[in-house]
N, CA, C and O of each residue as an XYZ file, in Angstrom:
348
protein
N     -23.004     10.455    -13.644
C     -21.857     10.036    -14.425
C     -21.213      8.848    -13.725
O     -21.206      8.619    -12.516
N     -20.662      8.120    -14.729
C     -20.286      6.477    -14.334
C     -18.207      6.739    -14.389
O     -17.557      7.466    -15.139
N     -17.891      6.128    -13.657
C     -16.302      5.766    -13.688
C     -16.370      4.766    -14.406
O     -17.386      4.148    -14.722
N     -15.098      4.526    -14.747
C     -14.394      3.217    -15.334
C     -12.607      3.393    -15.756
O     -11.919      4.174    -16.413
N     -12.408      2.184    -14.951
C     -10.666      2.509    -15.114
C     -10.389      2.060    -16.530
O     -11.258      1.549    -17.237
N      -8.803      2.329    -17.022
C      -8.548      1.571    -18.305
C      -7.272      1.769    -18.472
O      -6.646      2.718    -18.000
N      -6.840      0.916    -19.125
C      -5.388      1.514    -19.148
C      -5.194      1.161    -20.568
O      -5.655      0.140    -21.078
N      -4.246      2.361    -21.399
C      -4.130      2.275    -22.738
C      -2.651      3.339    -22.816
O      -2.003      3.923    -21.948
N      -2.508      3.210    -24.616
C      -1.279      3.998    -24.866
C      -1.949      4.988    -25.752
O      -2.990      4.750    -26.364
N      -1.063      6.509    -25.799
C      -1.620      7.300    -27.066
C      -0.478      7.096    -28.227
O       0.579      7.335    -27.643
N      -0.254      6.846    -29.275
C      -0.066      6.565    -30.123
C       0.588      8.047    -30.430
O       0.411      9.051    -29.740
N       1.369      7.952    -31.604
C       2.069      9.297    -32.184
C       1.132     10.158    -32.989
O       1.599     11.243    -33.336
N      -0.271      9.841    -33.402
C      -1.433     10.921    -33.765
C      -2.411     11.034    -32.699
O      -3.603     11.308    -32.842
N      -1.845     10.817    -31.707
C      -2.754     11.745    -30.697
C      -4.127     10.545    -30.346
O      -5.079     10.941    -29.674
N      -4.100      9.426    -30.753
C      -5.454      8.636    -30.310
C      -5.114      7.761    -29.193
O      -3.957      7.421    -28.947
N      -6.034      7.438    -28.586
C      -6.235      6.600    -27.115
C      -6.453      5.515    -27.632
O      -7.424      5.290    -28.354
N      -5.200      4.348    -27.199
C      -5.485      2.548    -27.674
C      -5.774      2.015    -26.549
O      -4.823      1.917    -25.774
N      -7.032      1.537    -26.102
C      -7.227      0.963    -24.712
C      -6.762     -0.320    -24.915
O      -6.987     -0.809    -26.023
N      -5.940     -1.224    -23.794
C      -5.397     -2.231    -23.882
C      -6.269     -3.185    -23.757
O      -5.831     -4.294    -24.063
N      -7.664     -3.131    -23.316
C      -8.833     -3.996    -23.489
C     -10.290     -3.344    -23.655
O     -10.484     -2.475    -22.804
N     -11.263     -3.524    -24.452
C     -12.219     -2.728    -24.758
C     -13.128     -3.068    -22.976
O     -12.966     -3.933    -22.115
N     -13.949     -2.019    -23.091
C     -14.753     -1.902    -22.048
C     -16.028     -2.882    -22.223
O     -16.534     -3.171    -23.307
N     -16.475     -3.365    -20.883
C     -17.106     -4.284    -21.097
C     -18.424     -3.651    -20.034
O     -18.542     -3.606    -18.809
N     -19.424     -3.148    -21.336
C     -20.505     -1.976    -20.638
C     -21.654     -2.133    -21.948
O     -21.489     -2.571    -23.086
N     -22.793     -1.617    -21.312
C     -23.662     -1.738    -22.112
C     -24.710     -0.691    -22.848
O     -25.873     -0.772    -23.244
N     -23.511      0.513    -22.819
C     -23.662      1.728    -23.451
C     -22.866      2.331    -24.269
O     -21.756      1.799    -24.278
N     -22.970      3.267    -24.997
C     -22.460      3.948    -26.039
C     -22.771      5.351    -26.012
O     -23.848      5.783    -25.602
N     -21.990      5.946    -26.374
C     -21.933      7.728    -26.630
C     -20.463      7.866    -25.778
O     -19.592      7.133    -25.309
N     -20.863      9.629    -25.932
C     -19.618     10.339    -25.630
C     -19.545     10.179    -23.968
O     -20.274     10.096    -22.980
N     -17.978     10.199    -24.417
C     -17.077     10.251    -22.655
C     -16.282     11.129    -22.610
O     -15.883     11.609    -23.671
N     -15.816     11.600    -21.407
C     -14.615     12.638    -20.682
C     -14.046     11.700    -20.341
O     -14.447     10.785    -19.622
N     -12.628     11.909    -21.038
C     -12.006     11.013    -20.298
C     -10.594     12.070    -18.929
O     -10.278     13.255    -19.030
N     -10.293     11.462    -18.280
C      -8.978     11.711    -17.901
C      -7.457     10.850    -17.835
O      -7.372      9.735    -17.320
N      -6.435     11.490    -18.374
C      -5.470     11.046    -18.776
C      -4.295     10.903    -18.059
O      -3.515     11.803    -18.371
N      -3.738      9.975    -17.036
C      -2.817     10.395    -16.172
C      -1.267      9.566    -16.632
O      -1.090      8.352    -16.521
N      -0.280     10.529    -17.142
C       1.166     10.352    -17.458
C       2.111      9.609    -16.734
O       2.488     10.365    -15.838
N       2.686      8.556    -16.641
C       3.743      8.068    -15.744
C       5.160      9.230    -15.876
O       5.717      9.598    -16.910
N       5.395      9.522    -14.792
C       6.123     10.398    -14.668
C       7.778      9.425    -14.477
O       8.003      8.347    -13.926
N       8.687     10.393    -15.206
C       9.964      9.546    -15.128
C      10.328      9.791    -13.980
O      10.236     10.795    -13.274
N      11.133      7.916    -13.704
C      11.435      7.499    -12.819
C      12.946      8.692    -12.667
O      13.760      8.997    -13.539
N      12.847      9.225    -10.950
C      13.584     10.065    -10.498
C      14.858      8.604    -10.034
O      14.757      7.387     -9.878
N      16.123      9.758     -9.948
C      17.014      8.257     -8.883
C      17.192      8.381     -7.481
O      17.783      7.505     -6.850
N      16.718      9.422     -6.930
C      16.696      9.446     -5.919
C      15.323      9.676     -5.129
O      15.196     10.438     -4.171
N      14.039      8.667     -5.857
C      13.015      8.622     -5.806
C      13.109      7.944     -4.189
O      14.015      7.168     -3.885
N      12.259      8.276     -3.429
C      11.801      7.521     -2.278
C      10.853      6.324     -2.625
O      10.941      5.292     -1.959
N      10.035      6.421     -3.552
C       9.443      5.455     -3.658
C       9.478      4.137     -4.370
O       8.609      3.300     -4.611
N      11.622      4.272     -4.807
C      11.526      2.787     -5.245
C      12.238      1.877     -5.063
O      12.885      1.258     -5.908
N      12.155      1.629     -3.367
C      12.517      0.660     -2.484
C      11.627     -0.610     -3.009
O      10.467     -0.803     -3.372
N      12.896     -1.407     -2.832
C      12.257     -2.838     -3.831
C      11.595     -3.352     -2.556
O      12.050     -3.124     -1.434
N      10.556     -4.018     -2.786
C       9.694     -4.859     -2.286
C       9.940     -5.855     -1.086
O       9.204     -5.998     -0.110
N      11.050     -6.475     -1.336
C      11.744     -7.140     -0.334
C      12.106     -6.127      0.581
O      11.636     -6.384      1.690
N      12.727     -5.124      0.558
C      13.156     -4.518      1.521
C      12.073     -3.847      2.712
O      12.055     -3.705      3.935
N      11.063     -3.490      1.353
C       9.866     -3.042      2.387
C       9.111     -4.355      3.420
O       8.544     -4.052      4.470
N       9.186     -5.444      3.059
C       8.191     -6.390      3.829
C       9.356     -6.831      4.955
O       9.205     -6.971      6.168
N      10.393     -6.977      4.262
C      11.767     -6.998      5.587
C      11.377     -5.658      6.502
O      10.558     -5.716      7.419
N      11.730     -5.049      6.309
C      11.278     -3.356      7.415
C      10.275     -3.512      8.165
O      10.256     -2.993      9.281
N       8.973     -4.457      7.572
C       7.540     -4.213      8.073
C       7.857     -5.342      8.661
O       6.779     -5.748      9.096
N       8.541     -5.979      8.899
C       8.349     -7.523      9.097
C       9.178     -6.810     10.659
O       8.437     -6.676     11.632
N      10.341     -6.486     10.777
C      11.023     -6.223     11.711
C      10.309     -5.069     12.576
O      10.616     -4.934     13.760
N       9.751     -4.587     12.222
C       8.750     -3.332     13.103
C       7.916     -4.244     13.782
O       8.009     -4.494     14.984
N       7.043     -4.773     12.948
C       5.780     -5.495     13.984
C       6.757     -6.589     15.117
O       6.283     -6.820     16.229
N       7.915     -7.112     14.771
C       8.166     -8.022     15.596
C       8.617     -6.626     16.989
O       8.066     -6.611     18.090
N       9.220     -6.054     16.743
C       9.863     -4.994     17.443
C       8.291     -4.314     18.504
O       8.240     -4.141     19.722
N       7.179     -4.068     17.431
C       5.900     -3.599     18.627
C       5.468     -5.129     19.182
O       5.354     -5.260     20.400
N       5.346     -5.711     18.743
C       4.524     -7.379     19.465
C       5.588     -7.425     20.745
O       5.096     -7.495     21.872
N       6.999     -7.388     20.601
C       7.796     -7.676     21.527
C       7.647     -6.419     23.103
O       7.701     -6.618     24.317
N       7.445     -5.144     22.242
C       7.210     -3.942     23.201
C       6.321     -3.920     24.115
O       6.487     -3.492     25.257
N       4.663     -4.690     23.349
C       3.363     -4.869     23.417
C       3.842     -5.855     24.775
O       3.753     -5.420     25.923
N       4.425     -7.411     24.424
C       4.831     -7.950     25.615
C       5.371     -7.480     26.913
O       4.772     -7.387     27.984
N       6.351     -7.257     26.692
C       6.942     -6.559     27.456
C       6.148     -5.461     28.504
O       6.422     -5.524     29.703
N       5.270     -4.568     28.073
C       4.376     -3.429     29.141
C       3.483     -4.709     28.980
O       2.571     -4.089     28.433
N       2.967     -6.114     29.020
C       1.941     -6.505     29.224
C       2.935     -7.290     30.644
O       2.694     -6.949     31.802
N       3.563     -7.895     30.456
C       4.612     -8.924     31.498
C       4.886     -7.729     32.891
O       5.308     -8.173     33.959
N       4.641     -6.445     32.749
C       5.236     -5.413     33.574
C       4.172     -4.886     33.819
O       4.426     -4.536     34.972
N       3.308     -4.596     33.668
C       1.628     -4.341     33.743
C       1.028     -5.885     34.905
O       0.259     -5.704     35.849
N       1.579     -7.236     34.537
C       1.039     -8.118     34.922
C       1.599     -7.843     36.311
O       0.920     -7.483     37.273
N       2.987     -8.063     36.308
C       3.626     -7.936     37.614
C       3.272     -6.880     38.763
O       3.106     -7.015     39.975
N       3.223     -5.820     37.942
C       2.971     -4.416     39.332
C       1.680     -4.729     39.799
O       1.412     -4.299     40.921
N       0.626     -5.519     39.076
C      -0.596     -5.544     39.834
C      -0.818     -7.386     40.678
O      -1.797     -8.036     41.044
N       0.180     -7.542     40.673
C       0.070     -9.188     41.377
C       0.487     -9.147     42.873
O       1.537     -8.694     43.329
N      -0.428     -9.646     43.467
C      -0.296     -9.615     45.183
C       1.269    -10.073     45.624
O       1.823    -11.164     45.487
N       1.717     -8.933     46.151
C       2.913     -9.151     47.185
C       3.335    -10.651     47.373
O       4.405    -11.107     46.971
N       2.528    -11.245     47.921
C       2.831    -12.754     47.968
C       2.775    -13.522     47.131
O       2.493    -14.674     47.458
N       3.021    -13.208     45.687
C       3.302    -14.191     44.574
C       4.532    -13.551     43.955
O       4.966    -12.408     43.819
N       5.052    -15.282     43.513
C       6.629    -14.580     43.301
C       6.321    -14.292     41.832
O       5.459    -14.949     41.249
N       7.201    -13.050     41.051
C       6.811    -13.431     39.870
C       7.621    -13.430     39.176
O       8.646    -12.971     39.679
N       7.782    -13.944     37.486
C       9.056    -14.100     37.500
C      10.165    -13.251     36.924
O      11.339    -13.595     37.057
């Protein structure tokens, strides 16, 4: 058995309108499965606008790159011979 995504509406008698026909080179019967957009909750976690998420992600990685430095600059130092100054 073959997949294929699609996205369509059911109509008020119960039929499936695919928003673009399939582009395949067979015919007969299919199973389909039908998955519902579920209403939007308001205290959904998942609908932090976009900006906010790449702001967040944006400030994390600077926050590990800076951490990452930091045990690398302190890693460098504890292993550098006594007689080099460092800074």
């Amino acid at each position: 058995m073959r997949a294929v995504e699609a996205t369509g509406t059911i109509d008020r008698q119960g039929h499936l309108l695919l928003d673009h026909p399939f582009d395949v080179d067979i015919s007969g019967r299919v199973r389909e499965i039908v998955l519902f957009a579920d209403p939007i909750q308001e205290n959904d976690p998942d609908d932090t606008p976009i900006e906010e998420v790449k702001a967040s992600l944006k400030g994390l990685f600077s926050k590990l790159r800076q951490d990452k430095l930091d045990q690398f600059l302190k890693c460098g130092t504890e292993s550098m011979p006594s007689n080099i100054p460092s800074k």
